[in-house]
N, C-alpha and C positions, 0 to 999 in steps of 0.2 A: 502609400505603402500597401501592397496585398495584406487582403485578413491571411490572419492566421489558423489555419486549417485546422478543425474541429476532428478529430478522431473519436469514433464512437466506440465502446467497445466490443462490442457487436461485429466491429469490422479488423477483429483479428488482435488487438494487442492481448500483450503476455499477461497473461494472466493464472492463475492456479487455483482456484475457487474451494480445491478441496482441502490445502492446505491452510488456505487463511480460515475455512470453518474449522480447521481442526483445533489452531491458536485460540481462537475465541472459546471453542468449546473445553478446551484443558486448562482457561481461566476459568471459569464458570464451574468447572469441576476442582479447580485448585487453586485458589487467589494467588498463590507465590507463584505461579507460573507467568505473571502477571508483569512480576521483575525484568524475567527474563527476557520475554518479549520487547517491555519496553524499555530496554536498554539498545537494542538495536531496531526495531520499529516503530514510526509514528503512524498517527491513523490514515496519511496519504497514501502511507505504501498497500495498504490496501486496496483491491480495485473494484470493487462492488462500494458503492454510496450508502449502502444498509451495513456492512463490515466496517466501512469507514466511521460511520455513525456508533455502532457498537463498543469497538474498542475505545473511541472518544468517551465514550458515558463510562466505561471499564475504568478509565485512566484518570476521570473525573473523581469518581466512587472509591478509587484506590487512595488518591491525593488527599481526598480529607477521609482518609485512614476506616470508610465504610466497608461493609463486607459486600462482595459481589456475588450475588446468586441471580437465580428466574427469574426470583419476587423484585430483590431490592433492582436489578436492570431494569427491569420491564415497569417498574417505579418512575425509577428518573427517564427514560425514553420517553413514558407518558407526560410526565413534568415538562417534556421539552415537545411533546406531542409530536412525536418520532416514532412511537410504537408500528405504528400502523404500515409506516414507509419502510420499516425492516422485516414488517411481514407479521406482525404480532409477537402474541407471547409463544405461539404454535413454532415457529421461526427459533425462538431462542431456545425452545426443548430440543427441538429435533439437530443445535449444536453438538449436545452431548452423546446423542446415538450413534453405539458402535465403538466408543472411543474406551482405548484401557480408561482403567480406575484414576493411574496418576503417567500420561503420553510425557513422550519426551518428546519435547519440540525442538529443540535446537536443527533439528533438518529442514523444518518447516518453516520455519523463518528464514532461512537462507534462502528455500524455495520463493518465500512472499517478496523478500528484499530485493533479488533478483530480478523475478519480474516489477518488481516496480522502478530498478533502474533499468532495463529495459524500455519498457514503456515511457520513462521521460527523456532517455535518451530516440526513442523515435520521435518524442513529440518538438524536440529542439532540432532536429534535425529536418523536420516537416515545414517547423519554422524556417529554418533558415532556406531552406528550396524556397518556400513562400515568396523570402524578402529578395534573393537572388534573381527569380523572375520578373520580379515586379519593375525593378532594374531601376528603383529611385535612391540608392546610394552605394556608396564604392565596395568592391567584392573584399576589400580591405576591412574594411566596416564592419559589414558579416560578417564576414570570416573571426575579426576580432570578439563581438560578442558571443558568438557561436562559440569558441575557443574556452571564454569566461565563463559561459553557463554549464560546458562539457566538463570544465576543470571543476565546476561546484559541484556539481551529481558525484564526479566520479570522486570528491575529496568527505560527501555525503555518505556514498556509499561502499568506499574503499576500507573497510576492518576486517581484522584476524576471522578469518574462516571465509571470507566474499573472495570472489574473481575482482582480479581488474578491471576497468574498462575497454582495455586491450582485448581482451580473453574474451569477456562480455561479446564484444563486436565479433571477433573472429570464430567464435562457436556459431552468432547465430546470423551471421551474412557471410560468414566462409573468406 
């Protein structure tokens, strides 16, 4: 079977950088925002490995009921000796610059959710070109798991206020 093609993200996936610093930074300014987000985002939907890493420590710190600030993040990131790979503590201040006092996120998770099903729907779709040319099992095959993993994204990412997967595709391949 062909590998399965590595997408970097450098080479174009969707992505919104401004809006996931924005989530992160209106935790850090406001723990109960904190809810909000993670009710409809986990730390994959994020597309930087240092936002991914962040919000996981966020959701860590939230779970046994700690408070999240500069100090207590940049704490446990150290603890996990992850500080450094999200850019320090300099990285976690410069979250909050710029940002109202108490932001409403609710756009900007749609924005983050969005492209993150974007993004895995190119990356199943990259796969399945993959296994198709590779030509060692039936286009039946493919086409079937291709099917199950389209139907789990889009059953992942289908809730009140997201596009379809329909809508998804047809806005951004026309």
């Amino acid at each position: 079977m062909a590998a399965i093609p590595n997408l970097a993200f450098d080479s174009g996936l969707p992505a919104n950088v401004d809006a996931e610093k924005t989530i992160l930074g209106a935790i850090l300014l406001d723990n109960t925002a904190h809810a909000e987000a993670a009710e409809k985002l986990e730390s994959n939907d994020f597309s930087l490995d240092s936002h991914r890493r962040i919000f996981q420590r966020m959701t860590e710190l939230m779970n046994s009921q700690r408070a999240v600030d500069i100090v207590t993040l940049a704490n446990e990131l150290a603890r996990f000796k992850e500080i450094e790979s999200i850019g320090g503590v300099a990285y976690l201040a410069s979250l909050t610059e710029g940002l109202p006092r108490r932001p409403v996120i609710e756009e900007y998770i749609r924005i983050v959710k969005d492209k993150s099903l974007l993004r895995k729907l190119m990356l199943i779709c990259s796969a399945a070109i993959a296994r198709a040319a590779d030509q060692g099992e039936s286009a039946l095959g493919v086409l079937d798991e291709t099917e199950a993993k389209l139907l789990e994204v889009s059953e992942q990412g289908l809730t009140q206020g997201f596009q379809s997967l329909d809508q998804i595709v047809q806005n951004s391949f026309g």
